[in-house]
Backbone as JSON, one array per atom type, in Angstrom:
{
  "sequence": "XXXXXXXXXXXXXXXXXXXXXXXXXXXXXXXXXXXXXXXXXXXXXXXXXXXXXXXXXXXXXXXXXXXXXXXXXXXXXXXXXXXXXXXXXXXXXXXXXXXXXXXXXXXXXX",
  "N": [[-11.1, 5.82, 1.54], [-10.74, 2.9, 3.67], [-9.1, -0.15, 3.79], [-10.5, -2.44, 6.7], [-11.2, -4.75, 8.28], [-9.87, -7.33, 9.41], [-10.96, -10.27, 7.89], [-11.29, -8.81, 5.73], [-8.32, -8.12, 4.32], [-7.93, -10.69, 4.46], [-8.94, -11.61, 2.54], [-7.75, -9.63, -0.12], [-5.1, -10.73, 0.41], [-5.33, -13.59, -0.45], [-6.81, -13.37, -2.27], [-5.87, -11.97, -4.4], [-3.38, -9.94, -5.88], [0.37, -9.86, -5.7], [3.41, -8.05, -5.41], [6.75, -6.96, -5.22], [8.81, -4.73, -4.11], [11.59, -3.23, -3.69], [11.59, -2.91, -0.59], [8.86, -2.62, 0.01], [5.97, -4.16, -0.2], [3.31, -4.64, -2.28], [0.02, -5.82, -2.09], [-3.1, -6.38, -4.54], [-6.14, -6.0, -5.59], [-9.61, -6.24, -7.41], [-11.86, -4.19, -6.22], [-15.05, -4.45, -6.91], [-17.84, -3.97, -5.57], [-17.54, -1.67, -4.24], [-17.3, 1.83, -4.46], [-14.66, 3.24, -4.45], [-11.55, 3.26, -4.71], [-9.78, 1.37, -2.02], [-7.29, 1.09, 0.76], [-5.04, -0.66, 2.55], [-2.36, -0.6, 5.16], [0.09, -2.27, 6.42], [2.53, -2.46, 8.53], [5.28, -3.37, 10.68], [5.84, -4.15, 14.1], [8.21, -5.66, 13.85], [9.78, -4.48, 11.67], [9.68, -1.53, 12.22], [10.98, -0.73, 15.2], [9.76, 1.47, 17.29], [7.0, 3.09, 17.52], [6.5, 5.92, 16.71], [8.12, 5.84, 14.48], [6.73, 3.98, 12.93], [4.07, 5.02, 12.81], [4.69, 7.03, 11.31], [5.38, 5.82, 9.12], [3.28, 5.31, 7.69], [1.31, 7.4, 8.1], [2.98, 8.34, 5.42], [2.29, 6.65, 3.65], [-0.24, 6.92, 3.55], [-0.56, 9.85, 2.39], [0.38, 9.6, 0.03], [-1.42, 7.87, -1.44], [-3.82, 9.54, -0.84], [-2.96, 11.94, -2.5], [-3.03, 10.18, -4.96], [-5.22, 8.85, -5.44], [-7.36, 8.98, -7.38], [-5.58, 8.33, -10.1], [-6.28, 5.38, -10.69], [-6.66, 2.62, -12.32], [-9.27, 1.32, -12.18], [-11.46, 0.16, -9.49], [-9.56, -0.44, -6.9], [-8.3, -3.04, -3.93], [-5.93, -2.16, -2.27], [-3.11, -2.96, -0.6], [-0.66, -1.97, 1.2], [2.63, -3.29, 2.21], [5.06, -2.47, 4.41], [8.17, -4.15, 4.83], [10.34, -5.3, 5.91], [14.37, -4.24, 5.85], [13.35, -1.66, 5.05], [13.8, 1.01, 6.54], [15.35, 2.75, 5.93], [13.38, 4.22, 4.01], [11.93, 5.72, 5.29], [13.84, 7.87, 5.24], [14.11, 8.92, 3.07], [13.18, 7.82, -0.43], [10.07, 6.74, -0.2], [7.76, 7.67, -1.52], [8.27, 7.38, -3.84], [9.33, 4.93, -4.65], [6.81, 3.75, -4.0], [5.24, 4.72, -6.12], [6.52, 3.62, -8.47], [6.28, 0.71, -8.19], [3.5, 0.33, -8.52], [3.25, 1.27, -10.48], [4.86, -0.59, -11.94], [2.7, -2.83, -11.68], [0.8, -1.76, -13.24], [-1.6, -0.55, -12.39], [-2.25, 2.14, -12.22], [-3.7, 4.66, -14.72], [-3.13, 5.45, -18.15]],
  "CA": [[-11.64, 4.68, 2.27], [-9.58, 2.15, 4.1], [-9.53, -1.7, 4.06], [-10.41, -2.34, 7.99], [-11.26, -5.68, 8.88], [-8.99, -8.95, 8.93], [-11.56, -10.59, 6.65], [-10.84, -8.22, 3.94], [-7.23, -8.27, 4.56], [-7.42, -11.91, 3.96], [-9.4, -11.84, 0.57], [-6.53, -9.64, -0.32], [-4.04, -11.63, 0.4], [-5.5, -15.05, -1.07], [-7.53, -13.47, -3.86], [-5.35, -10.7, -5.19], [-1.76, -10.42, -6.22], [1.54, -9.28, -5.27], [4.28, -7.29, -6.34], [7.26, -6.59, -4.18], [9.91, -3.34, -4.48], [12.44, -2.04, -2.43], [11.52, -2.94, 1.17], [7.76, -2.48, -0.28], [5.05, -5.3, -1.0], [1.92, -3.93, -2.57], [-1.11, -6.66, -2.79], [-3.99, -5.54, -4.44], [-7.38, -7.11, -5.69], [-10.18, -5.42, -7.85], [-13.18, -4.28, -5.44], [-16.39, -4.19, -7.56], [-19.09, -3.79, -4.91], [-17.75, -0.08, -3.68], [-17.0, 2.92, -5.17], [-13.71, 3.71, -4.7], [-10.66, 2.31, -3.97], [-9.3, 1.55, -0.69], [-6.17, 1.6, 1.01], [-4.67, -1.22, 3.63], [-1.49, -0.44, 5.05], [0.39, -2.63, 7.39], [3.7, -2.25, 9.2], [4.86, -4.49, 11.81], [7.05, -3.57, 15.02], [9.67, -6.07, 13.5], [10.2, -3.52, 10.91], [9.87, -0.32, 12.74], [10.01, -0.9, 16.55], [9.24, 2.64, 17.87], [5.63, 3.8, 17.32], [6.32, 7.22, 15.74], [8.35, 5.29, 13.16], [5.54, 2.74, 11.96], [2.7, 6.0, 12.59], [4.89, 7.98, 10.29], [5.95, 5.48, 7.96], [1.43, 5.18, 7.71], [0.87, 9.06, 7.04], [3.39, 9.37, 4.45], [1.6, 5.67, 2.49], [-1.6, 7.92, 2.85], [-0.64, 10.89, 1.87], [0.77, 8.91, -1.53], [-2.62, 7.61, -1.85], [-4.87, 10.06, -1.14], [-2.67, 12.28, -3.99], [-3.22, 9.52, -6.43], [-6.19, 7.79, -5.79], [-7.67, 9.49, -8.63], [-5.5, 7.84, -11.01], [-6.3, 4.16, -10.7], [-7.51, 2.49, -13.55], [-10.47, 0.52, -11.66], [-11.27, 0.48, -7.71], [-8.98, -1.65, -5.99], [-8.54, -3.14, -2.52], [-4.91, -2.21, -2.05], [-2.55, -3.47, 0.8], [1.12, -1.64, 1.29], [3.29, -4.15, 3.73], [6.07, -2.08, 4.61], [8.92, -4.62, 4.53], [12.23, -5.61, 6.6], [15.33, -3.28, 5.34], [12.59, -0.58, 4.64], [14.28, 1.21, 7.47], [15.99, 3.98, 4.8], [12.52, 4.96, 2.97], [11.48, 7.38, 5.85], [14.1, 9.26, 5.15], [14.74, 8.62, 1.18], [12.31, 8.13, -1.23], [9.02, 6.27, 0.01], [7.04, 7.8, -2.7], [8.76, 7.25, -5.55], [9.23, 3.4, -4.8], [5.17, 3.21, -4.22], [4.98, 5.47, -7.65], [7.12, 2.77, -9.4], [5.57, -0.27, -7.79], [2.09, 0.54, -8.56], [3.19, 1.75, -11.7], [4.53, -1.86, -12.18], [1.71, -3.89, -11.43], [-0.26, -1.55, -14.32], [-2.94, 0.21, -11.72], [-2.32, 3.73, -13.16], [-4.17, 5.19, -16.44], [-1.69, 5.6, -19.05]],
  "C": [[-10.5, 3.72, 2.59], [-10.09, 0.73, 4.11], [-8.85, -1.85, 6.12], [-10.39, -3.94, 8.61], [-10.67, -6.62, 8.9], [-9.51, -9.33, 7.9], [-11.24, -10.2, 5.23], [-9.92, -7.98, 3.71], [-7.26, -9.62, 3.76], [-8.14, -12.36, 2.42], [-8.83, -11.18, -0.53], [-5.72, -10.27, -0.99], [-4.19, -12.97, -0.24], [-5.79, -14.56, -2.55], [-6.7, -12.85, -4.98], [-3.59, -10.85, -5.12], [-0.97, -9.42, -6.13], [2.56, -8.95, -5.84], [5.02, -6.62, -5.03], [9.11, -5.52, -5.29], [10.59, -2.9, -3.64], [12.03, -1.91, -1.06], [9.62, -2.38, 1.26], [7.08, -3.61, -0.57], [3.57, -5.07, -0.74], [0.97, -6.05, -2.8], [-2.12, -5.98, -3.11], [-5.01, -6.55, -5.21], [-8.72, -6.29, -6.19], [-11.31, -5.7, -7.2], [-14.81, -4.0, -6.6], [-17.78, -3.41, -6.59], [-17.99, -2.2, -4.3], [-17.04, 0.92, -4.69], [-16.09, 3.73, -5.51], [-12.6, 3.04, -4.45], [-10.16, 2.63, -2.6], [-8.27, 1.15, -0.2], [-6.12, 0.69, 2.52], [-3.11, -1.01, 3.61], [-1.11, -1.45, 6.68], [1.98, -2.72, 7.69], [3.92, -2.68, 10.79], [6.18, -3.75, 12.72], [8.16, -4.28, 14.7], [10.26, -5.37, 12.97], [10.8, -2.33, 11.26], [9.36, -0.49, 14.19], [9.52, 0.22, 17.49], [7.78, 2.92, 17.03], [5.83, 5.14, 16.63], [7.12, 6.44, 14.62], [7.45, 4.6, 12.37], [4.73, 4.16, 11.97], [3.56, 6.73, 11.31], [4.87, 7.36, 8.98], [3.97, 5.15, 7.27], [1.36, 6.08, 6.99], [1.62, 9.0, 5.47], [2.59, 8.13, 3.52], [0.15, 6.6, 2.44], [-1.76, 8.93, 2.4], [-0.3, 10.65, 0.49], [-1.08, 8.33, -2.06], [-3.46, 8.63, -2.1], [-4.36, 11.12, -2.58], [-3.19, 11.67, -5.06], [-3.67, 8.91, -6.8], [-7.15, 7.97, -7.0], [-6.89, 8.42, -10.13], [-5.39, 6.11, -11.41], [-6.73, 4.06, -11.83], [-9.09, 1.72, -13.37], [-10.21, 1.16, -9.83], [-10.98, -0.7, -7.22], [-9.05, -1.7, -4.65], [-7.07, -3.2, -2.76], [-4.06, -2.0, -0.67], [-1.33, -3.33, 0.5], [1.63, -2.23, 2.3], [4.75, -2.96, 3.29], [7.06, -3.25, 5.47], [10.09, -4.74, 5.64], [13.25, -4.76, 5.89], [14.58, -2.19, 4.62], [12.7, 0.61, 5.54], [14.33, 2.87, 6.69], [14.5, 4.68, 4.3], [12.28, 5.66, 3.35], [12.27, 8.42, 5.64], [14.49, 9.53, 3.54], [13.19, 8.68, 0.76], [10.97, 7.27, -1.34], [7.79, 6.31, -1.13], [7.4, 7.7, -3.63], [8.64, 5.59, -5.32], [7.56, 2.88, -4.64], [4.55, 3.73, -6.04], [5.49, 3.97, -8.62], [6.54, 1.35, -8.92], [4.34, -0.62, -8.1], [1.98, 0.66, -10.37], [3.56, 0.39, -12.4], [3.21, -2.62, -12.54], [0.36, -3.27, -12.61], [-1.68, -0.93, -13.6], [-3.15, 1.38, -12.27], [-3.3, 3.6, -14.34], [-3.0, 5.66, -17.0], [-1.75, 6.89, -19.25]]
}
């Protein structure tokens, strides 16, 4: 499931808390009312100004998710900003810095 609307973007961003890594900044915010967690990703043309760069640098944050949405420890509303000098991760290690970021902030099961 995906976080879609501004609204829930911005309850996010006010309600829920941040944690920034390597050209990464996860917010996230514990959803109660649904069933699973969900997954906002935003990437801005300042960052990446060609369109297959921002679409790709998308797939590979969902393909990290949908792997490991299983191991949350609750169902969050989580929001990946892909970052300024985040340029390098498409071709380096994108998933490992969301692995260690996430793994920060204590979302995992131990």
């Amino acid at each position: 499931m995906r976080v879609k609307r501004s609204s829930e973007f911005l309850k996010v961003f006010k309600n829920g808390r941040s944690l920034r890594e390597n050209g990464v900044q996860i917010y996230f915010r514990a959803n109660q009312p649904h069933d699973k967690s969900r997954l906002g990703i935003v990437v801005s043309r300042k960052t990446f100004s060609r369109a297959v760069d921002r679409n790709r640098a998308r797939r590979m944050v969902r393909e990290y998710f949908r792997e490991n949405h299983g191991r949350f420890r609750e169902k969050y509303d989580l929001i990946i900003r892909i970052i300024e000098g985040a340029k390098v991760l498409l071709e380096n290690n994108l998933h490992q810095i969301l692995e260690r970021a996430i793994e920060r902030a204590g979302l995992f099961t131990k």
